[in-house]
C-alpha positions as CSV (number, residue, x, y, z in Angstrom):
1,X,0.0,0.0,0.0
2,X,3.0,2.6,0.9
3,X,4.7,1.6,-2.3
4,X,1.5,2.7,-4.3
5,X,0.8,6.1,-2.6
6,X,4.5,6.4,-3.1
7,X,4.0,5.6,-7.0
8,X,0.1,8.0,-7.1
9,X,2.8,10.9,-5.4
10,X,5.2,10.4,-8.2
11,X,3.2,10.4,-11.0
12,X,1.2,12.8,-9.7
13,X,4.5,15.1,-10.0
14,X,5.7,14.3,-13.2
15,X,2.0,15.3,-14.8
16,X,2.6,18.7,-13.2
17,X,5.6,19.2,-14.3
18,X,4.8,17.9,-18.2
19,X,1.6,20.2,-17.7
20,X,4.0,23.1,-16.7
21,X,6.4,22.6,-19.6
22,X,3.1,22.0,-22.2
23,X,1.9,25.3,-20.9
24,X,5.3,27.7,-20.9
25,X,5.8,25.8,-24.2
26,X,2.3,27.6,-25.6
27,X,3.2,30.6,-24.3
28,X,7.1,30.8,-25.6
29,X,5.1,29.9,-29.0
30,X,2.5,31.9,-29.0
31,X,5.3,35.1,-27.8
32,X,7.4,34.1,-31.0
33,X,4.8,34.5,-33.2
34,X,3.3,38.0,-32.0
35,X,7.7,38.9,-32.2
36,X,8.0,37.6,-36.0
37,X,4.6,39.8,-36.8
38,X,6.4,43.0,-35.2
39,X,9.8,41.9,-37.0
40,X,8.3,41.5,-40.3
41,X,6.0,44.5,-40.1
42,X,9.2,46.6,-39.1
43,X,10.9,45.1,-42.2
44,X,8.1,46.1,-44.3
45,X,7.8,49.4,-43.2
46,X,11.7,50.4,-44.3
47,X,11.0,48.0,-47.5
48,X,8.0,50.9,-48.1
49,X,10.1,53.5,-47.1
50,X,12.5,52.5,-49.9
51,X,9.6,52.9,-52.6
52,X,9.3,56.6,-52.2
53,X,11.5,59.7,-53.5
54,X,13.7,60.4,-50.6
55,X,12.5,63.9,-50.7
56,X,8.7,62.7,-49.4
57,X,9.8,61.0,-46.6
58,X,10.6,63.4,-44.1
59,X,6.6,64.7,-45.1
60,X,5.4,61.2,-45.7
61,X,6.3,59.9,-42.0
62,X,6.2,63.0,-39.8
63,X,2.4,63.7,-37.8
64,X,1.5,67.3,-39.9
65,X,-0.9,66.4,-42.6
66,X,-1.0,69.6,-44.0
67,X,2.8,68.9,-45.6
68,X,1.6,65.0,-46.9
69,X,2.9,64.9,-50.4
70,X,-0.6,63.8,-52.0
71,X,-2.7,66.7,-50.3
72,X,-4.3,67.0,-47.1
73,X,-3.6,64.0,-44.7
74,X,-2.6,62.2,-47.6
75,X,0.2,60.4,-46.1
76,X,0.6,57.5,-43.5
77,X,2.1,59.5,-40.5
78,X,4.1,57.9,-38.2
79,X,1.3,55.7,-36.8
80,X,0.7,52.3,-38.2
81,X,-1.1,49.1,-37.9
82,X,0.3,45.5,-37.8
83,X,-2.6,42.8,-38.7
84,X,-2.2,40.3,-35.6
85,X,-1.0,42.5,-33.1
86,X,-3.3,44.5,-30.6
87,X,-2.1,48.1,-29.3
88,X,-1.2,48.1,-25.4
89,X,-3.9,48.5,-22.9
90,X,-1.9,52.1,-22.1
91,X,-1.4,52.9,-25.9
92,X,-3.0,56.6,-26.4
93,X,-3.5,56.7,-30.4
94,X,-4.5,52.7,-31.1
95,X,-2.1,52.0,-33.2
96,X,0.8,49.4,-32.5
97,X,3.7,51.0,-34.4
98,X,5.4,54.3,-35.0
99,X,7.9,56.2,-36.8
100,X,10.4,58.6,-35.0
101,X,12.6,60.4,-37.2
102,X,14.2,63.3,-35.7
103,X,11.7,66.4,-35.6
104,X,11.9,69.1,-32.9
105,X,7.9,70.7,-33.6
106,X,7.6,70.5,-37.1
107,X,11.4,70.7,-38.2
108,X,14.0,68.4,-38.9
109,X,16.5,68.9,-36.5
110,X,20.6,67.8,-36.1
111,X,20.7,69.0,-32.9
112,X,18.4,66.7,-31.4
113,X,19.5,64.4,-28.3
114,X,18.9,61.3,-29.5
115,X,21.5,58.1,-29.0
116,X,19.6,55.7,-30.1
117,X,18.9,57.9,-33.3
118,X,22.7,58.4,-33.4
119,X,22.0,62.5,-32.8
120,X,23.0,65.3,-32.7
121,X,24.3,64.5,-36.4
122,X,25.3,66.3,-39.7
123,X,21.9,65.3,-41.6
124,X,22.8,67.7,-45.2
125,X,26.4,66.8,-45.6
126,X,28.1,70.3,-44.5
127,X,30.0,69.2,-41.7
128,X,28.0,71.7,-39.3
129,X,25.3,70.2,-36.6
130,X,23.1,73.6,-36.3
131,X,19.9,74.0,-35.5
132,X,18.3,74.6,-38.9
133,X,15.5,73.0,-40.2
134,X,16.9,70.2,-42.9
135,X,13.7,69.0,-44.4
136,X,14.8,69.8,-48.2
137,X,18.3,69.9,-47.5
138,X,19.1,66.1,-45.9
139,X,20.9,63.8,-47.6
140,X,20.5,61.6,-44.5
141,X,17.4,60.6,-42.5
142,X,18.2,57.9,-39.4
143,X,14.7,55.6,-38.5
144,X,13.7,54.4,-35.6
145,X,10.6,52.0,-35.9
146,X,8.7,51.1,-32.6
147,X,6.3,48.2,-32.3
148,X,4.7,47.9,-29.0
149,X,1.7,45.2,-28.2
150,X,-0.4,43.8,-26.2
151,X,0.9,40.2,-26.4
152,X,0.2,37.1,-24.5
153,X,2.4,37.1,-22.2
154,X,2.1,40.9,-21.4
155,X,2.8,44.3,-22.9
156,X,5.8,43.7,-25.7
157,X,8.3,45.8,-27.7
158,X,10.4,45.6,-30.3
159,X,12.6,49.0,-32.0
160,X,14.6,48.6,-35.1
161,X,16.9,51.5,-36.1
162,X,18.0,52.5,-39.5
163,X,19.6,55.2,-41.7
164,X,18.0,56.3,-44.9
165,X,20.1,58.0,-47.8
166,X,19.5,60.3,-50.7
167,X,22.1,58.2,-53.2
168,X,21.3,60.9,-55.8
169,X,22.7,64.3,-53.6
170,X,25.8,61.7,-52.5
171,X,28.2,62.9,-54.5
């Protein structure tokens, strides 16, 4: 009789523990997936980026719709969507990505404190970092992309940084 509570306790263990592992198993899963989503939809977002004129982005991705290039909140913004992914319970505009280039109101700045941006930073090639507005003058634009969610194991976040180039003002 000992011998077979003893054997009911072990068992009894071992199906927790292959419960518990089945479970953070889902979950690790599940957390993989929502991360691909944000990593593709990050990837996608630069890969759009890329089909533009270099000249539209700074309008294209910035938050003032009266300077979209196709009219009056023409233009994306820096907000965006990723199908699969729900905005943060704390998340103000909805949406689960954004855009931060580096604006200071409505200009684009150099002398913006930004490490992970990689500012302050000569943007149009003179060797100064002033604090001019170089919307039509960049030949530089650094990216960060943002993709925050509501995911199932909590509130999750992934940035990817890159630096845009006018290859046609690059002498």
């Amino acid at each position: 009789m000992v011998e077979l509570m003893i054997a009911i306790v072990i068992l009894t263990l071992c199906s927790g523990m292959l419960a518990s592992t089945l479970s953070a198993t889902s979950v690790h899963r599940a957390t993989n997936y929502e991360r691909g989503l944000a990593v593709e939809a990050a990837r996608g977002v630069v890969e759009d980026m890329h089909n533009f004129p270099y000249a539209s982005l700074f309008s294209r991705y910035n938050n003032n719709p009266l300077d979209d290039p196709g009219g009056l909140s023409t233009a994306s913004g820096k907000h965006f969507a990723v199908e699969g992914l729900e905005p943060a319970a704390d998340d103000l505009d909805g949406f689960v990505g954004e855009i931060f280039i580096p604006i200071m109101g409505d200009a684009l700045r150099e002398d913006l404190e930004d490490a992970e941006l990689g500012m302050p930073r000569d943007l149009n090639g003179d060797m100064v970092v002033d604090g001019l507005d170089h919307q039509f003058d960049s030949v530089v634009l650094p990216v960060l992309i943002e993709i925050k969610w509501q995911g199932r194991g909590g509130v999750r976040s992934f940035r990817m940084t890159t630096m845009l180039a006018d290859c046609q003002k690059v002498n």
